[in-house]
C-alpha positions as CSV (number, residue, x, y, z in Angstrom):
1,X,193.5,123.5,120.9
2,X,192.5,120.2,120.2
3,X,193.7,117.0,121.0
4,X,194.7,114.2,118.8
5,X,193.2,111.0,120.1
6,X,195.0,108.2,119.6
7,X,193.6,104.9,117.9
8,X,193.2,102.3,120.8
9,X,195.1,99.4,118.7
10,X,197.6,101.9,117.7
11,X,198.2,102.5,121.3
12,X,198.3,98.7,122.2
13,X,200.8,98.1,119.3
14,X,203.1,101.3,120.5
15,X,203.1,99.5,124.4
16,X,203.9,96.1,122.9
17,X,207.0,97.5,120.9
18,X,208.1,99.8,124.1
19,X,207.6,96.4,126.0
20,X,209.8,94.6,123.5
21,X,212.6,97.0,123.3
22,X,212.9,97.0,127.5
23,X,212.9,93.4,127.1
24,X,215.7,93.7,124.9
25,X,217.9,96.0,126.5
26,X,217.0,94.5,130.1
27,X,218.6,90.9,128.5
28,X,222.0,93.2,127.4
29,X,222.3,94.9,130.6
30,X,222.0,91.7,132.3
31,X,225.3,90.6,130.1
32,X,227.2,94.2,130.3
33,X,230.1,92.7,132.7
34,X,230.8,89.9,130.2
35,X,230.7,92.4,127.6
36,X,232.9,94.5,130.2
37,X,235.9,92.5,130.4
38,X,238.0,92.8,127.4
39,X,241.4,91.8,128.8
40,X,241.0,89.2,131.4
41,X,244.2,88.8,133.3
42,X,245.4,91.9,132.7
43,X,245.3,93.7,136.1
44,X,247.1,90.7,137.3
45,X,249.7,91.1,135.1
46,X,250.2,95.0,135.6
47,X,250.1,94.4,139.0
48,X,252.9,91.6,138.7
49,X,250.8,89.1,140.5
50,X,250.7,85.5,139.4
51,X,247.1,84.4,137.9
52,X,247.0,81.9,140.3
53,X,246.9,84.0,143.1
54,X,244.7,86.8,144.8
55,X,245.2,90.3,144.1
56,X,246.3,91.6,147.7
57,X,243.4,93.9,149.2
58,X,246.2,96.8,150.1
59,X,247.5,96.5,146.2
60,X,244.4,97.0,144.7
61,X,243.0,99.8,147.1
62,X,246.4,101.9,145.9
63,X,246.0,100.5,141.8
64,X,242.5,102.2,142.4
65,X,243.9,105.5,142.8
66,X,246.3,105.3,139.9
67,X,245.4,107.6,136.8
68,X,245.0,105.6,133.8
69,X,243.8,101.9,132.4
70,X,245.1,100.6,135.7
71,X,243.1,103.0,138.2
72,X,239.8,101.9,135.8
73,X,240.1,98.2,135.9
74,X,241.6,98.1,139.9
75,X,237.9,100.3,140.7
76,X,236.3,97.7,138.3
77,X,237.8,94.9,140.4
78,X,236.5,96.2,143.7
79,X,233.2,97.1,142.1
80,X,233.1,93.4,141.1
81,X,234.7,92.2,144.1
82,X,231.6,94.0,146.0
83,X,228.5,92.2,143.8
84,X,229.9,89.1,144.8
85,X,227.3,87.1,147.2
């Protein structure tokens, strides 16, 4: 069996458009909890707890084990709560 050798600019060109498309997608991930936060507020509100005010660490531990919309943005929350420097 023989191998196809590929051209040597047609191999740059196929790098620089890999390259470009990483670039790309590395600038979207960077942006995905932006993108991620539909209904800010929200948690506060189901959790009837003024925006004003910090979600309580024992409310949000038991909102992450609640089935649903609310379990999935209390486990965001902590997620979030745990990138913060």
């Amino acid at each position: 069996m023989a191998t196809k050798k590929m051209n040597p600019m047609s191999a740059m060109k196929k790098a620089s458009m890999h390259h470009e498309k990483a670039e790309h997608h590395h600038k979207e991930a960077k942006k995905f909890i932006q993108s991620a936060i539909k209904h800010p507020g929200l948690l506060h509100k189901e959790l009837k707890v003024p925006m004003d005010k910090k979600i309580p660490e024992k409310k949000l531990a038991k909102a992450a084990k609640a089935p649903g919309k609310l379990g999935q943005r209390a486990r965001f929350a902590e997620t979030l709560k745990g990138m913060k420097k």
